[in-house]
C-alpha positions in Angstrom: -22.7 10.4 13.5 -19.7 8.4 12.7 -16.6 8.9 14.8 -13.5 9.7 12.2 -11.6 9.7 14.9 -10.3 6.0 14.4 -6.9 7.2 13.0 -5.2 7.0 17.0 -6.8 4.1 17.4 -4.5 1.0 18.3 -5.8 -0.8 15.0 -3.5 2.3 13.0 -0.6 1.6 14.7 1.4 -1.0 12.1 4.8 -2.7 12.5 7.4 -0.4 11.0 10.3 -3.3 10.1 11.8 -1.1 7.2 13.1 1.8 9.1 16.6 0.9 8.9 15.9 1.0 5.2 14.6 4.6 5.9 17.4 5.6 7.6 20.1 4.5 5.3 17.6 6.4 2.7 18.5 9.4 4.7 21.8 8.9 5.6 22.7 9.0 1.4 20.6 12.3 1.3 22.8 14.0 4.1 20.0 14.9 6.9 19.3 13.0 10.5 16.5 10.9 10.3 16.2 10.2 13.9 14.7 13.5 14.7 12.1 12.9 12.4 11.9 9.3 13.9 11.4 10.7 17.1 8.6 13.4 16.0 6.4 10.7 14.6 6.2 9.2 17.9 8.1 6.0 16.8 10.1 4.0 20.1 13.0 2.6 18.9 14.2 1.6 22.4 12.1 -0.7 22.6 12.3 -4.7 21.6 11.0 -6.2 18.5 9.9 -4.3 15.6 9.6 -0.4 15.5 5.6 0.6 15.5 4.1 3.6 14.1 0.8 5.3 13.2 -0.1 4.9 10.1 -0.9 8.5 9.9 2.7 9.4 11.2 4.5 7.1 8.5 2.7 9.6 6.0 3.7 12.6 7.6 7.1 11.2 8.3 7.5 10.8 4.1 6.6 14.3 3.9 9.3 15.7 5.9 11.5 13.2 4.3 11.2 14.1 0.8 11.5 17.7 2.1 14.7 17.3 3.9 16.2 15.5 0.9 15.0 18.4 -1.7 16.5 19.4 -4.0 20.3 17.3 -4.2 17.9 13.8 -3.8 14.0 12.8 -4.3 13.7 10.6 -1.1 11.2 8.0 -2.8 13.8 7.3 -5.4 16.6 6.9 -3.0 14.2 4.9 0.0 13.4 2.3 -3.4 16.6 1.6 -4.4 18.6 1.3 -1.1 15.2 -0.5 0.1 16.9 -4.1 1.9 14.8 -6.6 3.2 16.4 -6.5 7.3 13.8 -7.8 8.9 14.0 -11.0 6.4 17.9 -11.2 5.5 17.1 -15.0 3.3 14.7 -13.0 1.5 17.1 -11.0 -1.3 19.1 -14.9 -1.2 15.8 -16.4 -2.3 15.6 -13.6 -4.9 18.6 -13.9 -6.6 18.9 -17.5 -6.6 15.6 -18.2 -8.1 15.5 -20.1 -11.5 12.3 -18.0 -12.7 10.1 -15.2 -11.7 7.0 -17.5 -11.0 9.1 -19.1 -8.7 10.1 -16.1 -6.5 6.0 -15.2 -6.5 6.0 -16.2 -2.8 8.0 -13.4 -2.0 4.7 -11.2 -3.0 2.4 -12.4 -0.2 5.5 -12.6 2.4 6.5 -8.6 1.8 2.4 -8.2 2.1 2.8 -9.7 5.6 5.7 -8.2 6.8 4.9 -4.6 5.6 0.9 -4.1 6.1 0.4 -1.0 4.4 1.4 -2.7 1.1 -0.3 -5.5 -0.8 0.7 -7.1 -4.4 -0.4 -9.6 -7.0 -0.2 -10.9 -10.3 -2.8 -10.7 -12.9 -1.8 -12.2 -16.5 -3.9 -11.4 -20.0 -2.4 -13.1 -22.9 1.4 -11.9 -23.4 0.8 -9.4 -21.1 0.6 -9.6 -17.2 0.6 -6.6 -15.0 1.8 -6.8 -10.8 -0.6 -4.7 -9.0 1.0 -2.6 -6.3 -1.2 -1.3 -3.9 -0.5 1.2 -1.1 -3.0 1.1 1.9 -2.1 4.6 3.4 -4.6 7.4 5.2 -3.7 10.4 2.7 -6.3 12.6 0.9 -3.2 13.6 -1.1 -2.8 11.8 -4.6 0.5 13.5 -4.9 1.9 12.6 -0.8 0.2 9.0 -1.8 2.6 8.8 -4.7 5.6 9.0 -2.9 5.0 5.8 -1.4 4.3 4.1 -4.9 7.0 5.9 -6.5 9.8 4.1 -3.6 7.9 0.5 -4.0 8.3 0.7 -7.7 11.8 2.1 -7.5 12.5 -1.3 -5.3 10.7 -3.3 -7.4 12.9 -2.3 -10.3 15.9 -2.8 -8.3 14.5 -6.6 -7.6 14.0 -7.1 -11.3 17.4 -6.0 -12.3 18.7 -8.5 -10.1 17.5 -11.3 -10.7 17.0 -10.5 -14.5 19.8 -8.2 -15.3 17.8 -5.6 -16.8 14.4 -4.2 -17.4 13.9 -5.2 -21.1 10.8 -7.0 -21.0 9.0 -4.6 -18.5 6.9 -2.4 -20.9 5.6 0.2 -19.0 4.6 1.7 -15.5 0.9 3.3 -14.9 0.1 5.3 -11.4 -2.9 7.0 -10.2 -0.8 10.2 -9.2 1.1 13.0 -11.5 4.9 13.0 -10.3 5.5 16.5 -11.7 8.7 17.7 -12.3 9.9 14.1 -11.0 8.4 11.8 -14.2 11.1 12.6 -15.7 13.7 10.8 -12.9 11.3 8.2 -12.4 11.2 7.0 -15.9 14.9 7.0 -15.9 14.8 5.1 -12.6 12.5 2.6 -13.3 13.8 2.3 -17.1 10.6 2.4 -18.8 7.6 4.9 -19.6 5.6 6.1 -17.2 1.6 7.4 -17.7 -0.2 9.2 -15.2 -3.9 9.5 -13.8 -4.6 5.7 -14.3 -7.0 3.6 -12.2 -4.3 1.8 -10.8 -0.6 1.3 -9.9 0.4 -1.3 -12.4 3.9 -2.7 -13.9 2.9 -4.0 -17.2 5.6 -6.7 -18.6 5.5 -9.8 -20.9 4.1 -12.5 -19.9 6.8 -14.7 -20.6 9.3 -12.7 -18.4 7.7 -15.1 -15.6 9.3 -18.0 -16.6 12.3 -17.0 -18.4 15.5 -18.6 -17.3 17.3 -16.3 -15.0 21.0 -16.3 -14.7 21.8 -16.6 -11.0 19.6 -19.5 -10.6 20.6 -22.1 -7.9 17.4 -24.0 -6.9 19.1 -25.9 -3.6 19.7 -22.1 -2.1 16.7 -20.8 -3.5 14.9 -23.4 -1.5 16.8 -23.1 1.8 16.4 -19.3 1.5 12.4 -20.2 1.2 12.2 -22.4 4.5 14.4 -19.7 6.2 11.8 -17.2 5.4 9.1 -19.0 6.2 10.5 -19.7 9.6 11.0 -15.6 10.2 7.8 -14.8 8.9 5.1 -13.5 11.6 2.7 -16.1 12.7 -0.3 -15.5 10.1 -2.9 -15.0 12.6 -0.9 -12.4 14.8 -2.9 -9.2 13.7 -6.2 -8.5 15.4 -9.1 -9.8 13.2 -10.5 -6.1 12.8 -7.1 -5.1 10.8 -7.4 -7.8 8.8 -10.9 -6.8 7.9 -10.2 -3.0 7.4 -7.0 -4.4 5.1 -9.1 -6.9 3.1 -12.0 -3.8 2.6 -9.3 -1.7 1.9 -7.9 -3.4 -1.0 -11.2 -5.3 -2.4 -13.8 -2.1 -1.8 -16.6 -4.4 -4.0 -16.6 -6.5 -0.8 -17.7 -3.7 1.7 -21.5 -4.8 0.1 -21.3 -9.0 0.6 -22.1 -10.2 3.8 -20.3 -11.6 6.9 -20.3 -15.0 5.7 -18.8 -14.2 2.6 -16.3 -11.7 4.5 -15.5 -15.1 7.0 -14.8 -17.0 3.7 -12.6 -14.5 2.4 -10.6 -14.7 5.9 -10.5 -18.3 6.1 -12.6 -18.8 9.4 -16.0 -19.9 10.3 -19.0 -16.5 10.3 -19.5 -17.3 14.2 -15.1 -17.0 14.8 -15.3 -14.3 13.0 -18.3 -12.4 14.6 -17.0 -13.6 18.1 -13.5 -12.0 17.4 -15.0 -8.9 16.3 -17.0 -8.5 19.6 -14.1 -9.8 21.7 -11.7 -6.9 20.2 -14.9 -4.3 20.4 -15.7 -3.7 16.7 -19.0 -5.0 15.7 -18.8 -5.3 11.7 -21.2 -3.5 11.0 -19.1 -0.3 12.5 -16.3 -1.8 10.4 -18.3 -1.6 7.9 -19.9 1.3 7.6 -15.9 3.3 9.0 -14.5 2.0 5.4 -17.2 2.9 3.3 -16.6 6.4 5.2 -13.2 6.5 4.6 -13.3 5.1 0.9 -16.0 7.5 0.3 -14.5 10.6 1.2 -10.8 10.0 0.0 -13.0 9.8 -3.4 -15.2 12.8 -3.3 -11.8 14.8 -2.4 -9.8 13.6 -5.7 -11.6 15.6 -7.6 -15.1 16.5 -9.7 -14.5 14.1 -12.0 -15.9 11.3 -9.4 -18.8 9.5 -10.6 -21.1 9.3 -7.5 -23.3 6.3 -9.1 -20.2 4.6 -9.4 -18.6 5.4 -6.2 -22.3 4.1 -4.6 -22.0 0.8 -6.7 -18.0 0.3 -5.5 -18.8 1.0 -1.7 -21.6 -1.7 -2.0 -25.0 0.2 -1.7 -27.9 -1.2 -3.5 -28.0 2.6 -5.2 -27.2 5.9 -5.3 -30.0 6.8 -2.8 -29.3 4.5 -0.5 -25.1 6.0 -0.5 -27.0 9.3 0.0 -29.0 8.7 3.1 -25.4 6.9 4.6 -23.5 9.9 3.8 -25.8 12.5 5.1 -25.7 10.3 8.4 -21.9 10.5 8.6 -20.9 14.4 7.7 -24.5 16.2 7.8 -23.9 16.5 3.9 -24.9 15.1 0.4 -22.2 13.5 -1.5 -22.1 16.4 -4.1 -22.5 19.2 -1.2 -19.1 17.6 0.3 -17.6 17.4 -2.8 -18.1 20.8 -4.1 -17.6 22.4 -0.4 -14.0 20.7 -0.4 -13.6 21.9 -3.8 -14.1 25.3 -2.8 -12.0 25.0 0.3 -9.4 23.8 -1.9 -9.9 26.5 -4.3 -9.4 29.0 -1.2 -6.5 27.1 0.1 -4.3 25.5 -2.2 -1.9 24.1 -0.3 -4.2 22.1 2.0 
């Protein structure tokens, strides 16, 4: 049987640089963070960055937003007072840039600094889209939306900084249903928002990349960019089994290659990478089979509508049989037997 205990482990616990962003967030909305700081088992006293569990940063957004309701919607606020603290060049590299394909960098540096959140750029014609994705443990589309909802409220923020507005941005998609808060996103962000999409995607033209921007001045823009570089954490700082859990997190169709390809995809040799592994007491194979686990149930718990061939296909099992004889080993259960027993459980209980 598979432990799912992993979520104490020390490979959940992730740096936590943006809490004074979180507490200025809170400070606008009237309530005391540092209670709820102190709750999630976060040491501030401490040196260096603040740390937290990953599933404690969730719960810490839930009493957030609930503390805020109903004079403020904590995700909106957290986006746009969101500052980059822990990298003070970073906003002076922003606003200085001469184009948005120059200020890319900034992508892959905010994906370091802040591991629960990865983006990238994916361009079709005169459209392009920026991914945002949100590595969190939270069964809850809605809870999992809050997140998504404060990254795209800072990205907008970003983009009406360096562009001066939000004209060429056509539309936002997200996975969850905001409610009764579409409406203030929309207005937020400045476009339309549609719901129950495959992914968290900014659609925009294409040609917004490398539009002339008005606060361009490349020699700052520059020396913000070697600044930032120096702050940035050393690269190979996290333990090699994070960095596997992240990159299975975020590219599921690679739960099914092999370790060589995996070792590719992390830039070191197979035999580093199984040595690491072993040294940090993680075969990958565990790894592994953990993230299919958790991929597999966040899935089956979204709803009926789940395609179980698919799901099989995306977690990397030669077919559906093969998923079933894995899942069975992990919960006692058939895919479909979990998914209709949550269903039911939900049914009974709502508002779990």
């Amino acid at each position: 049987m598979l432990d799912t205990r992993h979520s104490g482990s020390v490979h959940d616990l992730m740096s936590f640089p943006a809490a004074t962003s979180w507490a200025r967030a809170a400070s606008h909305c009237r309530f005391n963070i540092n209670p709820l700081f102190t709750a999630s088992g976060m040491d501030l006293d401490r040196g260096g960055v603040p740390q937290i569990r990953r599933e404690a940063l969730v719960q810490l957004m839930q009493k957030c937003v609930s503390e805020a309701a109903p004079a403020h919607y904590f995700p909106l606020v957290l986006g746009q007072l969101f500052a980059f603290d822990h990298l003070p060049a970073l906003e002076t590299f922003l606003t200085t840039t001469p184009t948005l394909r120059q200020a890319l960098p900034a992508l892959q540096w905010v994906s370091r600094t802040l591991p629960s959140n990865d983006f990238h750029i994916e361009t079709s014609g005169p459209q392009a889209a920026l991914v945002v994705d949100v590595d969190l443990p939270c069964d809850n589309v809605r809870v999992h939306g809050y997140f998504v909802e404060s990254v795209l409220a800072a990205l907008a923020r970003i983009v009406r900084l360096t562009t001066g507005s939000t004209a060429l941005v056509l539309h936002v998609e997200v996975q969850h249903d905001p409610g009764p808060q579409r409406a203030a996103c929309e207005a937020h962000f400045g476009v339309p928002v549609h719901i129950h999409r495959p992914r968290n995607i900014v659609v925009f033209q294409s040609r917004l990349l490398d539009l002339p921007l008005p606060g361009a001045v490349p020699d700052l823009h520059r020396r913000a960019q070697q600044q930032v570089e120096q702050q940035l954490p050393e690269p190979g700082s996290s333990s090699m089994v994070a960095s596997l859990v992240k990159l299975f997190r975020q590219h599921p169709h690679l739960m099914g290659q092999g370790i060589e390809r995996l070792a590719e995809r992390l830039n070191v040799h197979p035999r580093t990478l199984q040595r690491r592994l072993r040294e940090e007491g993680e075969p990958f194979g565990d790894i592994q089979a953990r993230c299919r686990y958790e991929r597999a149930i966040t899935a089956l718990k979204a709803g009926p509508t789940t395609d179980i061939e698919a799901l099989s296909e995306q977690l990397g099992f030669s077919d559906r049989h093969s998923f079933t004889r894995a899942f069975r080993r992990w919960t006692g259960l058939a895919p479909s037997e979990f998914r209709r027993q949550h269903q039911e459980q939900h049914q009974s209980h709502p508002s779990a």
